[in-house]
TORKOL-4160 file (C-alpha; in steps of 0.2 Angstrom, whole numbers, padded with zeros to 4 digits, m for minus):
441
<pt num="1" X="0618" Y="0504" Z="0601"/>
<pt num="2" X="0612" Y="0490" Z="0594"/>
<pt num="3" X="0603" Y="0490" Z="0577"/>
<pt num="4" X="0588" Y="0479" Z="0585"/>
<pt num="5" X="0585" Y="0491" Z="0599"/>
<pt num="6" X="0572" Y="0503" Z="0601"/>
<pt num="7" X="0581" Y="0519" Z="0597"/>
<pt num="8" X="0568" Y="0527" Z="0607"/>
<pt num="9" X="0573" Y="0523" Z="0623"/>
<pt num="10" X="0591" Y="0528" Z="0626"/>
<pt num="11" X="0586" Y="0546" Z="0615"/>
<pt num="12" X="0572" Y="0552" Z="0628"/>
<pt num="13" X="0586" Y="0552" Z="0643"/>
<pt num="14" X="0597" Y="0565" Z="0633"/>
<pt num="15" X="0584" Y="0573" Z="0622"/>
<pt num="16" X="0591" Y="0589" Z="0631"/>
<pt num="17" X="0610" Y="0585" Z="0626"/>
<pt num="18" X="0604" Y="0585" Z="0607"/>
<pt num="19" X="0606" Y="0599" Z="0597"/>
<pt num="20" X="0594" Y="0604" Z="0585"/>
<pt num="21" X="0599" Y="0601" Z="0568"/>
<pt num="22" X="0593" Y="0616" Z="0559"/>
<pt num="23" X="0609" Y="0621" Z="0564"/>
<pt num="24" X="0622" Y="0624" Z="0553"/>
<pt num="25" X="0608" Y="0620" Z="0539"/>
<pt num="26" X="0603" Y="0635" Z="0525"/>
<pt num="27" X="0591" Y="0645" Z="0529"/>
<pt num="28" X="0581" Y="0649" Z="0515"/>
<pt num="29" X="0568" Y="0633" Z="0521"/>
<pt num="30" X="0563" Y="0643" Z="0539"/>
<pt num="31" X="0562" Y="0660" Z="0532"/>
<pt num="32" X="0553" Y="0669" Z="0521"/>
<pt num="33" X="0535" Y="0666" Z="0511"/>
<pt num="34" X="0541" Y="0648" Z="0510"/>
<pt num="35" X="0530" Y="0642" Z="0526"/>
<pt num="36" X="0515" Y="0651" Z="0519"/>
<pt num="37" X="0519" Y="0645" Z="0501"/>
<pt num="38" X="0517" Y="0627" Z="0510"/>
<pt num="39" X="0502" Y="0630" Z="0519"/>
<pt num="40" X="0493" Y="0639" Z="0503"/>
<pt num="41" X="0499" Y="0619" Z="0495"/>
<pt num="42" X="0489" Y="0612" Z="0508"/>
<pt num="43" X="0473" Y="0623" Z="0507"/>
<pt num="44" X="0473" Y="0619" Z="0490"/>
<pt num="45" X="0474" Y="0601" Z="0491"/>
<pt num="46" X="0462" Y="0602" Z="0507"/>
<pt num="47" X="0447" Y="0610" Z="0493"/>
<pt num="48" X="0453" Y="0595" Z="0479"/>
<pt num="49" X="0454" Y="0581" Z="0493"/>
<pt num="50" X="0436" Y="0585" Z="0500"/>
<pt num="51" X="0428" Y="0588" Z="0482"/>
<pt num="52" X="0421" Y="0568" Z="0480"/>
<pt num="53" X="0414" Y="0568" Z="0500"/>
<pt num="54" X="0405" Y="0586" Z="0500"/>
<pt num="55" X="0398" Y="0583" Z="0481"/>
<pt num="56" X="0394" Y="0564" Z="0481"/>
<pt num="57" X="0375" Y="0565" Z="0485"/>
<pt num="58" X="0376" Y="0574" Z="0469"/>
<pt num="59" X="0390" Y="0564" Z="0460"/>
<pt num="60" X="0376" Y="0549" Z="0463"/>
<pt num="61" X="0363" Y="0560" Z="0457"/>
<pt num="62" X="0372" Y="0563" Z="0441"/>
<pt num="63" X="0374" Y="0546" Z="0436"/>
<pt num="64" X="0360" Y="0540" Z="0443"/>
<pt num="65" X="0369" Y="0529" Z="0458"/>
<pt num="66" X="0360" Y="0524" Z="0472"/>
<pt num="67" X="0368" Y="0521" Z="0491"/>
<pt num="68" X="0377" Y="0504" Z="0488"/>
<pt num="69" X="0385" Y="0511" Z="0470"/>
<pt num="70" X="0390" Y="0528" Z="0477"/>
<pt num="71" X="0400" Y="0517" Z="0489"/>
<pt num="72" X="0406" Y="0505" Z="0478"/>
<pt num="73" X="0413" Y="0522" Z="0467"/>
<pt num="74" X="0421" Y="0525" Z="0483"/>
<pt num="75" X="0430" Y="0511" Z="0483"/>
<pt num="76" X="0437" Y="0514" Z="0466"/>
<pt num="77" X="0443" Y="0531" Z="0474"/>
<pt num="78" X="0454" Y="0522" Z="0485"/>
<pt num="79" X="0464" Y="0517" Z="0473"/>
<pt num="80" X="0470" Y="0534" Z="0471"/>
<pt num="81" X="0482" Y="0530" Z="0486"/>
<pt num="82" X="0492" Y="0520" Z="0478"/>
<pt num="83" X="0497" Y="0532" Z="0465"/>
<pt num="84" X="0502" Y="0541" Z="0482"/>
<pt num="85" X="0512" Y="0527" Z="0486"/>
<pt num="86" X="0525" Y="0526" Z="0472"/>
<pt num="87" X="0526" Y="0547" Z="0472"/>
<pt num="88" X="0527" Y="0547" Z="0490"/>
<pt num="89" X="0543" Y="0535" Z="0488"/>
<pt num="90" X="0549" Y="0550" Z="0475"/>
<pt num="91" X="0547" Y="0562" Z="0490"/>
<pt num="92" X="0562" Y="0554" Z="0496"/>
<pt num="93" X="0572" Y="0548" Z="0479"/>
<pt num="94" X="0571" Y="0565" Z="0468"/>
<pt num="95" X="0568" Y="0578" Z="0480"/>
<pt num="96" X="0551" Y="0585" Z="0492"/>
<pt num="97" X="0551" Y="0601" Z="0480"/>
<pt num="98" X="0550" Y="0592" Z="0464"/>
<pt num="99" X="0538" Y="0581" Z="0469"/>
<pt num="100" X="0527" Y="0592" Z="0476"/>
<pt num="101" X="0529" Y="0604" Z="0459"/>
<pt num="102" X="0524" Y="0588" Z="0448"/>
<pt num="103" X="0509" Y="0587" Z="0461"/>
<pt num="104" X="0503" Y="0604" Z="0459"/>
<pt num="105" X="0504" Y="0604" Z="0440"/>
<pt num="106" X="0496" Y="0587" Z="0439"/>
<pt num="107" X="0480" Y="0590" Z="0448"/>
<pt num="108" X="0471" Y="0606" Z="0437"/>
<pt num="109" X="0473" Y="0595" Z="0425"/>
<pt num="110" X="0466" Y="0580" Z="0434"/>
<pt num="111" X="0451" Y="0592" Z="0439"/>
<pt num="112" X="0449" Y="0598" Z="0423"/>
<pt num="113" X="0446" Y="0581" Z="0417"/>
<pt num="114" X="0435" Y="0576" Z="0430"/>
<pt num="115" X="0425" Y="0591" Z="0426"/>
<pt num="116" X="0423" Y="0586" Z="0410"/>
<pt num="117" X="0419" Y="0568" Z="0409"/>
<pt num="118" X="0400" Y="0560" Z="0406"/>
<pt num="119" X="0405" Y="0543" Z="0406"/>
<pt num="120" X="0408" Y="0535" Z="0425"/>
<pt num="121" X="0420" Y="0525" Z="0422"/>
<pt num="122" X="0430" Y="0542" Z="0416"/>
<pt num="123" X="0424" Y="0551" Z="0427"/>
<pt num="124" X="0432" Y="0539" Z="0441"/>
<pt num="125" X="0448" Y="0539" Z="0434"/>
<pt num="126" X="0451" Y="0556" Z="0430"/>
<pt num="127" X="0446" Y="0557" Z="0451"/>
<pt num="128" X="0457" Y="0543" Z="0455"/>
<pt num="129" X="0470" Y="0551" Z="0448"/>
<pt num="130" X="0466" Y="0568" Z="0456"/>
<pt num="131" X="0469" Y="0558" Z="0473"/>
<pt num="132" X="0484" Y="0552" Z="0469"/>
<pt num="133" X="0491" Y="0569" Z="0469"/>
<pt num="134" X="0483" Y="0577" Z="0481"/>
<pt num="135" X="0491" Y="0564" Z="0492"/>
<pt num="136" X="0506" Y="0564" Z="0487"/>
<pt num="137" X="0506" Y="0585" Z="0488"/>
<pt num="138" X="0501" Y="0583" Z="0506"/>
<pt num="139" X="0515" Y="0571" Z="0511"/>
<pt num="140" X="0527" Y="0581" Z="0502"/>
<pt num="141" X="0523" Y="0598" Z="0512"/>
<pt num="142" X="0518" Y="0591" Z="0528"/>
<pt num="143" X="0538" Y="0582" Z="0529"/>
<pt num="144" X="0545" Y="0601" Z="0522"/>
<pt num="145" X="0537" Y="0609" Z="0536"/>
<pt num="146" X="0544" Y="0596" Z="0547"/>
<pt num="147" X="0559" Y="0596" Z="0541"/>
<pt num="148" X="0558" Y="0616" Z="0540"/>
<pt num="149" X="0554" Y="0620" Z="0558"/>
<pt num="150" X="0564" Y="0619" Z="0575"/>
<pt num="151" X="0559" Y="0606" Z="0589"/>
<pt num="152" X="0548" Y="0619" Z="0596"/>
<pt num="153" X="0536" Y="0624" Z="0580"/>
<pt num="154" X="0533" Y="0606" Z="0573"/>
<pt num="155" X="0518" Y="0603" Z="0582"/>
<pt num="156" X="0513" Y="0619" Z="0579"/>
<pt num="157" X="0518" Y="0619" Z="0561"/>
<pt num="158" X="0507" Y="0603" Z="0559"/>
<pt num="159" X="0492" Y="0613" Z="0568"/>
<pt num="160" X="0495" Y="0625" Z="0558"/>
<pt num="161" X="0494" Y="0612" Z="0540"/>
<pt num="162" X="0480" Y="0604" Z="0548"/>
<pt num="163" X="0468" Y="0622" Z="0547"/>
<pt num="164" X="0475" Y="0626" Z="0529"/>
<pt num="165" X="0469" Y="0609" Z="0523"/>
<pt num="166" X="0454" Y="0609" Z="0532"/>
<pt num="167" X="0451" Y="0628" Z="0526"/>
<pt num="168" X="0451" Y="0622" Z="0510"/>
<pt num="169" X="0439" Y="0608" Z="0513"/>
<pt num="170" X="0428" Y="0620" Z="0521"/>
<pt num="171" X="0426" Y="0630" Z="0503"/>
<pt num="172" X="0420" Y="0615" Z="0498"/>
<pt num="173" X="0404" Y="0616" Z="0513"/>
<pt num="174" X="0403" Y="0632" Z="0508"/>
<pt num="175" X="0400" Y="0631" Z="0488"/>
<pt num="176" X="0392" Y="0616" Z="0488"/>
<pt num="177" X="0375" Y="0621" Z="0491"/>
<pt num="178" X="0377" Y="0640" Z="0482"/>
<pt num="179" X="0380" Y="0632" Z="0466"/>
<pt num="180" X="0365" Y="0619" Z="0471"/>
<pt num="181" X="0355" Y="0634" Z="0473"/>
<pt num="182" X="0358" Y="0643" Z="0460"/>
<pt num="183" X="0355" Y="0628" Z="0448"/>
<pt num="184" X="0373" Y="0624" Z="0444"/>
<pt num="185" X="0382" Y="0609" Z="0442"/>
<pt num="186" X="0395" Y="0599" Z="0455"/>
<pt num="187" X="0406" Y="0599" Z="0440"/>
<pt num="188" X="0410" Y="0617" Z="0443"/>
<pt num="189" X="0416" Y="0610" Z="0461"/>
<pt num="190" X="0432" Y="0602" Z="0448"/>
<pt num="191" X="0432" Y="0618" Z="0437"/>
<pt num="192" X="0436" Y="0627" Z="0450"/>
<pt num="193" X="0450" Y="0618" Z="0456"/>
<pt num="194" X="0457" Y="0616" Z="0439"/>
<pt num="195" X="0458" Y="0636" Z="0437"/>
<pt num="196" X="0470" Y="0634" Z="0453"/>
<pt num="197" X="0483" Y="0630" Z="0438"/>
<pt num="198" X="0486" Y="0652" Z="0439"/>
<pt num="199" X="0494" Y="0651" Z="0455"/>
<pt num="200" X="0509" Y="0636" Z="0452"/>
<pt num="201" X="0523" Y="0650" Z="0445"/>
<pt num="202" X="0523" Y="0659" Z="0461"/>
<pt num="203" X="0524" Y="0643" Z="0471"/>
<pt num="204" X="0537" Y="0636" Z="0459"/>
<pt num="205" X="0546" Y="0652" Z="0464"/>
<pt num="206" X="0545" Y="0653" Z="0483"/>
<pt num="207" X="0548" Y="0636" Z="0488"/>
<pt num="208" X="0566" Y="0628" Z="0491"/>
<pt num="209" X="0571" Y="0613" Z="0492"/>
<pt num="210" X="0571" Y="0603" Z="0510"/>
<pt num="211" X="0589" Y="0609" Z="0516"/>
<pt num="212" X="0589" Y="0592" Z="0525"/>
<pt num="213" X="0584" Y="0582" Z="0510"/>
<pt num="214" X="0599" Y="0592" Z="0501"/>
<pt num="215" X="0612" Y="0585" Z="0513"/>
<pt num="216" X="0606" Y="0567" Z="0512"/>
<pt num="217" X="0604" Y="0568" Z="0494"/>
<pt num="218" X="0623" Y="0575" Z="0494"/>
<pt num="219" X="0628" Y="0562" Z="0508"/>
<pt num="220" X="0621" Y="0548" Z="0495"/>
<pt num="221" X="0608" Y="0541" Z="0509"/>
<pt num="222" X="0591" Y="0545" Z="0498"/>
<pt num="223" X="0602" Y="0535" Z="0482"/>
<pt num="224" X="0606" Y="0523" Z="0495"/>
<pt num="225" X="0587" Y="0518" Z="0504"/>
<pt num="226" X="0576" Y="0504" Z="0498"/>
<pt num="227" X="0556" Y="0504" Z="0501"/>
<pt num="228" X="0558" Y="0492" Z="0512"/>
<pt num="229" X="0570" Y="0499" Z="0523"/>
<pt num="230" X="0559" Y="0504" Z="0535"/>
<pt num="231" X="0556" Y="0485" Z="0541"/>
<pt num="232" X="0574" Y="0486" Z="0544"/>
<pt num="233" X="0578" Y="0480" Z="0565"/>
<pt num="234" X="0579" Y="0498" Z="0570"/>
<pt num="235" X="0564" Y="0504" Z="0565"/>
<pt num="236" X="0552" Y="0486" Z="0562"/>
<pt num="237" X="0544" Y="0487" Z="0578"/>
<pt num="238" X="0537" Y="0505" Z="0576"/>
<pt num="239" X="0535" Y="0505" Z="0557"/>
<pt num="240" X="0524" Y="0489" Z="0560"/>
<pt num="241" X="0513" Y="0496" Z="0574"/>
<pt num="242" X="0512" Y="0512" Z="0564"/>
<pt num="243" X="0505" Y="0502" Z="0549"/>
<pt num="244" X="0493" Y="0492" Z="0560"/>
<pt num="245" X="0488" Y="0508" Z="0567"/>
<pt num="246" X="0487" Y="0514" Z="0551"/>
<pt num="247" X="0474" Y="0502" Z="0543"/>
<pt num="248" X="0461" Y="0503" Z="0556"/>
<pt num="249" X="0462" Y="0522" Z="0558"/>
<pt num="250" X="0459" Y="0521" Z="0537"/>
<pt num="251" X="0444" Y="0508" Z="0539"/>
<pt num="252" X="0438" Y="0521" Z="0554"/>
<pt num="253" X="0442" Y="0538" Z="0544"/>
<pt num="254" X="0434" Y="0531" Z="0527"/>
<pt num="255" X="0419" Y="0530" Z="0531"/>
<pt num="256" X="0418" Y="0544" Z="0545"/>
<pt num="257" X="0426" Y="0557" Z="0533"/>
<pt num="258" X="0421" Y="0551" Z="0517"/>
<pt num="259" X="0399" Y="0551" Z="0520"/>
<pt num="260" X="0395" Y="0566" Z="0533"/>
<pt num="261" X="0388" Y="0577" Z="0521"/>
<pt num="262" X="0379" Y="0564" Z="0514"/>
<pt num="263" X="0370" Y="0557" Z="0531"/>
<pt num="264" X="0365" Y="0575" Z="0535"/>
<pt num="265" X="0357" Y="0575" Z="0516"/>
<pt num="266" X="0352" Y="0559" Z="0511"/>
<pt num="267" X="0349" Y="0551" Z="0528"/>
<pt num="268" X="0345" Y="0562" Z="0539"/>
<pt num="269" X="0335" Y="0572" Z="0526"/>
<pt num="270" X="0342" Y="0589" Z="0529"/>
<pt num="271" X="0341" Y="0603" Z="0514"/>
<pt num="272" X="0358" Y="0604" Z="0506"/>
<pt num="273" X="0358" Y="0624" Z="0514"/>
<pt num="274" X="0356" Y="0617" Z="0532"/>
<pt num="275" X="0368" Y="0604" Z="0531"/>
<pt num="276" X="0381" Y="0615" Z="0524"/>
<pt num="277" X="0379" Y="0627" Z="0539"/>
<pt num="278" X="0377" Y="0613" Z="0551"/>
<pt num="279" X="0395" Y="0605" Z="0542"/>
<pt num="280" X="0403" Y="0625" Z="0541"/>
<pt num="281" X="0398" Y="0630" Z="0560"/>
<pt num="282" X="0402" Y="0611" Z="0566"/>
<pt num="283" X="0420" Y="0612" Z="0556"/>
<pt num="284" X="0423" Y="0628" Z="0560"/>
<pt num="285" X="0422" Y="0625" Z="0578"/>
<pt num="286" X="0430" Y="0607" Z="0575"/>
<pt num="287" X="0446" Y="0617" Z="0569"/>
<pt num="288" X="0452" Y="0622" Z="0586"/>
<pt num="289" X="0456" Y="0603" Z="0588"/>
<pt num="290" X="0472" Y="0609" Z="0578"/>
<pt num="291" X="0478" Y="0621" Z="0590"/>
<pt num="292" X="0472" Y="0608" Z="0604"/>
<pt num="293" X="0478" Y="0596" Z="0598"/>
<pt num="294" X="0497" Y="0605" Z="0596"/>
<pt num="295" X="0496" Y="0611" Z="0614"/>
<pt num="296" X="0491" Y="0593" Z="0618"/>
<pt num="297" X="0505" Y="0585" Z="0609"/>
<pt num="298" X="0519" Y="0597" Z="0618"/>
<pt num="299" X="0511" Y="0596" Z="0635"/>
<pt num="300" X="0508" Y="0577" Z="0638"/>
<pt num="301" X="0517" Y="0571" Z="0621"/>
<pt num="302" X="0512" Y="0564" Z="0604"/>
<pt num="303" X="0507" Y="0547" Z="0609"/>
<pt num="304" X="0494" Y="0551" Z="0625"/>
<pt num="305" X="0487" Y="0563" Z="0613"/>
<pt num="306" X="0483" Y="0551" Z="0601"/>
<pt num="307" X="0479" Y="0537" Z="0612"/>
<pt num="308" X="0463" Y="0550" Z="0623"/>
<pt num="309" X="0459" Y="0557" Z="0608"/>
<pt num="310" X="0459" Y="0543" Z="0595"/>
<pt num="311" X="0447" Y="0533" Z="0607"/>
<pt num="312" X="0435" Y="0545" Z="0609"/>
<pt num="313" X="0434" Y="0549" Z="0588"/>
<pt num="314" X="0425" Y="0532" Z="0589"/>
<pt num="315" X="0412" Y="0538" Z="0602"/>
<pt num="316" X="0410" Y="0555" Z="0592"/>
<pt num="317" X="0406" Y="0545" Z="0577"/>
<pt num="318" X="0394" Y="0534" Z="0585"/>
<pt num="319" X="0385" Y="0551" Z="0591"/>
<pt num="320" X="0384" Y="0558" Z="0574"/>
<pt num="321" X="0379" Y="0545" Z="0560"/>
<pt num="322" X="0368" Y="0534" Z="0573"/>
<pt num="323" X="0360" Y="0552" Z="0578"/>
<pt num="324" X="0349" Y="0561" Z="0581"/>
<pt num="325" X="0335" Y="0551" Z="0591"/>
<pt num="326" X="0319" Y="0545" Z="0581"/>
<pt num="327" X="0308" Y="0560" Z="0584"/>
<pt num="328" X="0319" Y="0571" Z="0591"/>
<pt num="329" X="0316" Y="0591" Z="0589"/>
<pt num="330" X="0329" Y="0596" Z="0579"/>
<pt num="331" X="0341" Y="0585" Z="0571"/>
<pt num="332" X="0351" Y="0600" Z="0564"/>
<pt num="333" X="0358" Y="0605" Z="0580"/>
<pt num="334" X="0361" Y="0587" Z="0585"/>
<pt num="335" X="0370" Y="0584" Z="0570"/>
<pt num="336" X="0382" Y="0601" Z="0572"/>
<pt num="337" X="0385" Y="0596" Z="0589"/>
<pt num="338" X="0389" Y="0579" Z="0587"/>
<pt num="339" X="0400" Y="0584" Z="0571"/>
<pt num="340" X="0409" Y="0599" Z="0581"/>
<pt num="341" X="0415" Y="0588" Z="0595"/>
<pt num="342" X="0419" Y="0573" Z="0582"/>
<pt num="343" X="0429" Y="0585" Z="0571"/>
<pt num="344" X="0440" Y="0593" Z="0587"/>
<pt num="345" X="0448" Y="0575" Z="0590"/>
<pt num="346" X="0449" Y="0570" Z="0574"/>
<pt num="347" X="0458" Y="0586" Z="0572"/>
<pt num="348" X="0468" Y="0583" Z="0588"/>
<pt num="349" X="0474" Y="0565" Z="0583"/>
<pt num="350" X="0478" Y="0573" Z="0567"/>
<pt num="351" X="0491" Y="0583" Z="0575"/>
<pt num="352" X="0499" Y="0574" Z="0585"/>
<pt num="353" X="0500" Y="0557" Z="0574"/>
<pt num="354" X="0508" Y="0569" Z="0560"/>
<pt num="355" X="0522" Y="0576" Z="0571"/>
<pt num="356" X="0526" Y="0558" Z="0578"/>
<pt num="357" X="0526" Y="0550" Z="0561"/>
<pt num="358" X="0538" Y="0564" Z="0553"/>
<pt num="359" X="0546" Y="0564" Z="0568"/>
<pt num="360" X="0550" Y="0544" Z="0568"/>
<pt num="361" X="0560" Y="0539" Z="0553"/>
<pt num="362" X="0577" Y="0547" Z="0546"/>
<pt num="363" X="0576" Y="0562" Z="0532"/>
<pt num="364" X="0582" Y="0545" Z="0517"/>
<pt num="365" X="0565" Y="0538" Z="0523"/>
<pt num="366" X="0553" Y="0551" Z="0530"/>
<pt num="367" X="0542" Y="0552" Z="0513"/>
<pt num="368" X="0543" Y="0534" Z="0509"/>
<pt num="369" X="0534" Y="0532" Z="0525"/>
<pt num="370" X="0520" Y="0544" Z="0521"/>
<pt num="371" X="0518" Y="0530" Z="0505"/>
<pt num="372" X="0517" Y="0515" Z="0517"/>
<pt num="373" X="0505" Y="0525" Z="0526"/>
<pt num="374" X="0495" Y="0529" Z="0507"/>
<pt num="375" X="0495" Y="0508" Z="0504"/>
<pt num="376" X="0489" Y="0504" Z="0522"/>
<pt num="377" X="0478" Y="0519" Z="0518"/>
<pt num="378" X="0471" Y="0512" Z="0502"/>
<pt num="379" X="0467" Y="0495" Z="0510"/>
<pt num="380" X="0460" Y="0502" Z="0524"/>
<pt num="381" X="0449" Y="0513" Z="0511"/>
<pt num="382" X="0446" Y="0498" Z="0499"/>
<pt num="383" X="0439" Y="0488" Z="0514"/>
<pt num="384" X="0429" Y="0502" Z="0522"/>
<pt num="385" X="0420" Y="0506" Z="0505"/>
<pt num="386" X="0418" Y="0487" Z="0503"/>
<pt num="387" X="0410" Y="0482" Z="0516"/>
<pt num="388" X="0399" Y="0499" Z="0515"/>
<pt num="389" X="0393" Y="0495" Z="0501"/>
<pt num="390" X="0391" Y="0477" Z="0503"/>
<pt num="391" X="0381" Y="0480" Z="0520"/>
<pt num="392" X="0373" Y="0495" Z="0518"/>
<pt num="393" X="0355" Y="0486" Z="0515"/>
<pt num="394" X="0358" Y="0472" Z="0526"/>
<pt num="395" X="0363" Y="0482" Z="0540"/>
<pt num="396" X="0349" Y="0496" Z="0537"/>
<pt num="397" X="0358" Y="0508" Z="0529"/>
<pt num="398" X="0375" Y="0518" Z="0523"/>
<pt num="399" X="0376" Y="0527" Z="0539"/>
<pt num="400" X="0374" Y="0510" Z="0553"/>
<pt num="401" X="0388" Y="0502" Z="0544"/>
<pt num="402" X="0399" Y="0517" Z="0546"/>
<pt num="403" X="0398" Y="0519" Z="0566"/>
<pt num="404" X="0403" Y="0500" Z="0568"/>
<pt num="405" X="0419" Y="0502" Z="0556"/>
<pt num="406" X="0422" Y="0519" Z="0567"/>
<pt num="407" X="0423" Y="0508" Z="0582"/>
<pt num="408" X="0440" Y="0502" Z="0577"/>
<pt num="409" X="0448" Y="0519" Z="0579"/>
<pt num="410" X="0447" Y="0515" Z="0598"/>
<pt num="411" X="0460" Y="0500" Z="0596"/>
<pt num="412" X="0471" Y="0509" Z="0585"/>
<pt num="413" X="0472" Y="0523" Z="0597"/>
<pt num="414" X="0477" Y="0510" Z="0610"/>
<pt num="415" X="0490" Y="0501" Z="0600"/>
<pt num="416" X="0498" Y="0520" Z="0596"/>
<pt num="417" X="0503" Y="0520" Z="0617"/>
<pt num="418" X="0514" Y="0504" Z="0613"/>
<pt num="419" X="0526" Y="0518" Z="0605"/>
<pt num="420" X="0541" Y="0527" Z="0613"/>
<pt num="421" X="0538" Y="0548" Z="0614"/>
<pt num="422" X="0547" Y="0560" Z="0604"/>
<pt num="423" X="0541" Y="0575" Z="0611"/>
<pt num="424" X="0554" Y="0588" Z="0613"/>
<pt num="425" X="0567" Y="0579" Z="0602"/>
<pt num="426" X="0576" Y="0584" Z="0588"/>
<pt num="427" X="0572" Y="0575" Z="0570"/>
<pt num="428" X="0588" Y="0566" Z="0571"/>
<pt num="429" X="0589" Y="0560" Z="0587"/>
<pt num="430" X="0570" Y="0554" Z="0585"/>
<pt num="431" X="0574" Y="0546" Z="0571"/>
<pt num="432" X="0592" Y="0538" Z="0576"/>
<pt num="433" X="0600" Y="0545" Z="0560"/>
<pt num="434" X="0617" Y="0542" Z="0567"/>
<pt num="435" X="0611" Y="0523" Z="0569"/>
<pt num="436" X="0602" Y="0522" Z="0553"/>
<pt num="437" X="0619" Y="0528" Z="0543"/>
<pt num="438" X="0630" Y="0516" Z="0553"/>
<pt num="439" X="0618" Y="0501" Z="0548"/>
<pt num="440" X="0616" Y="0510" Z="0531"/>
<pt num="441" X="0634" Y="0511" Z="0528"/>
């Protein structure tokens, strides 16, 4: 085959001649506590990831921001990607395990200086920091459980990942407005993840090692691989679409995931206890997107999963932060339905664009994706929280901005169908590894 080929094509003829290539590899990565160990990562990096959104309208509070500044703060929180980026890199340099231990050590203490911090300017960085290791901590378990599950579980396994992080997040709904009724500060939102610190031995314990990173770490291809290998001919034609598809989901995702809680509160003019219920019940039915979105992926594939899905995230945003109707009855129950149906496909494109993007690039450069993805991420970030808070006025307000950003999840969607399917191929023959080596040397 040759290098400037799309690997794709050829592989999804014989996908059923491919052996799955958890054979032959240890064990200790598929069995045990070491899936739940994973998806106990994720729950906890769900809670520390959603702190900023769920508690903003009381971060702004707190230091006295107004709709423009809280935005302008979010930008600043999007930096935290890039921190993502270089341990992402790591992910594939010194090992997923190692990484993801630095990760969970990192972020109590990240939290506890958020918690801590009067000044803004601190306060920003100790949360920018926090980011960057939530994100790293989630590329790093979302690639072992990829790497740790046969062809038929990684949908699944990715379902599965989605519902602990978003479990986690859902604590955050949840506390938000106790601790707001009972008089207690958002910092205690921080605290609380900084006392997670308890539960890192156990977790230092039960978690291996990727047996597949082991091999190519022994075979010298993670030593080998450059950052920018993934532009190499056999893979510059997918890494590029991905990375386009990338940016406009994160100037999409930004705003639609980062200001919910706060149009419900701020805009809408919801109490904080009504929105949390209208955020709890409209996420906890927006979580069978996950299990949707698995059987979506293995039944009609990754890609037209993504692409029916992905389009109508931007109608589902539309319907929530340009609702409810002037005068209508009850804006609670538009607002939780309009958030359960926009949190089902976010949830479904969320599976199935995870199994195609671990499922894409060889084990020396399956983390060091996950970072291009945390750049393209930042940018995305950096110009959706830029051009909210630039226009928020202009445009009459936070929430108007955001559904014309969430418009360009519908081209993204679109460009993801330019992409050959994985479905029902092993990781290596996805990714090509027999070509990548060749080229690799």
């Amino acid at each position: 085959m040759s290098s400037t080929s799309d690997p794709f094509e050829p592989l999804v003829d014989r996908a059923a001649a491919v052996p799955d290539a958890t054979e032959g590899l240890p064990t200790s990565a598929m069995t045990g506590p070491t899936v739940p160990a994973l998806l106990a990562a994720l729950f906890y990096v769900g809670y520390a990831g959603a702190i900023p959104a769920i508690a903003s309208t009381w971060i702004a509070r707190g230091f006295g921001l107004d709709q423009s500044a809280i935005a302008a703060v979010f930008a600043w929180l999007a930096l935290s990607s890039l921190g993502s980026l270089g341990l992402a890199r790591m992910v594939d340099r010194v090992g997923r395990r190692r990484v993801l231990v630095w990760s969970m050590a990192a972020m109590p203490a990240c939290a506890l200086g958020a918690t801590l911090a009067t000044n803004l300017a601190l306060f920003v960085a100790f949360a920018i920091a926090l980011g960057a290791f939530v994100g790293a901590a989630g590329s790093a378990s979302i690639v072992m459980l990829a790497e740790a599950l046969p062809i038929a579980r990684r949908a699944h396994g990715q379902s599965l990942a989605g519902l602990a992080a978003a479990a986690g997040a859902g604590i955050c709904v949840f506390l938000m407005p106790l601790l707001d009724a009972g008089g207690w500060s958002w910092r205690w939102m921080f605290a609380l993840a900084a006392a997670a610190i308890v539960f890192l031995p156990r977790m230092v314990r039960v978690i291996p090692e990727s047996a597949r990173w082991q091999r190519a770490a022994k075979e010298g291809e993670a030593a080998r691989t450059h950052f920018y290998d993934i532009f190499i001919p056999l893979y510059r034609r997918r890494s590029i679409t991905l990375l386009i598809c990338t940016l406009l989901a994160a100037i999409a995702g930004e705003g639609i995931n980062s200001w919910g809680y706060f149009h419900a509160v701020s805009v809408v003019g919801l109490s904080a206890g009504m929105a949390s219920v209208m955020m709890i019940v409209g996420g906890g039915l927006g979580m069978l997107g996950f299990p949707l979105g698995a059987w979506s992926a293995e039944r009609f594939g990754r890609v037209r999963t993504v692409m029916g899905s992905g389009v109508m995230v931007a109608a589902g945003a539309l319907l929530f932060y340009w609702g409810p109707p002037a005068g209508f009855a009850h804006p609670a129950l538009w607002l939780c339905a309009s958030f359960s149906i926009l949190n089902t496909l976010n949830n479904v494109v969320t599976v199935a664009s995870n199994a195609a993007a671990t499922e894409l690039f060889p084990t020396a450069l399956r983390g060091t994706m996950f970072g291009w993805f945390a750049l393209l991420g930042a940018v995305g970030s950096l110009t959706a929280e830029s051009t909210i808070s630039i226009l928020a006025r202009r445009l009459g307000g936070l929430s108007i901005v955001v559904g014309w950003l969430a418009m360009l999840a519908a081209p993204g969607a679109l460009l993801f169908g330019t992409l050959s399917e994985t479905q029902g191929l092993s990781l290596e023959a996805a990714a090509n590894e027999d070509a990548f080596r060749e080229v690799r040397g």
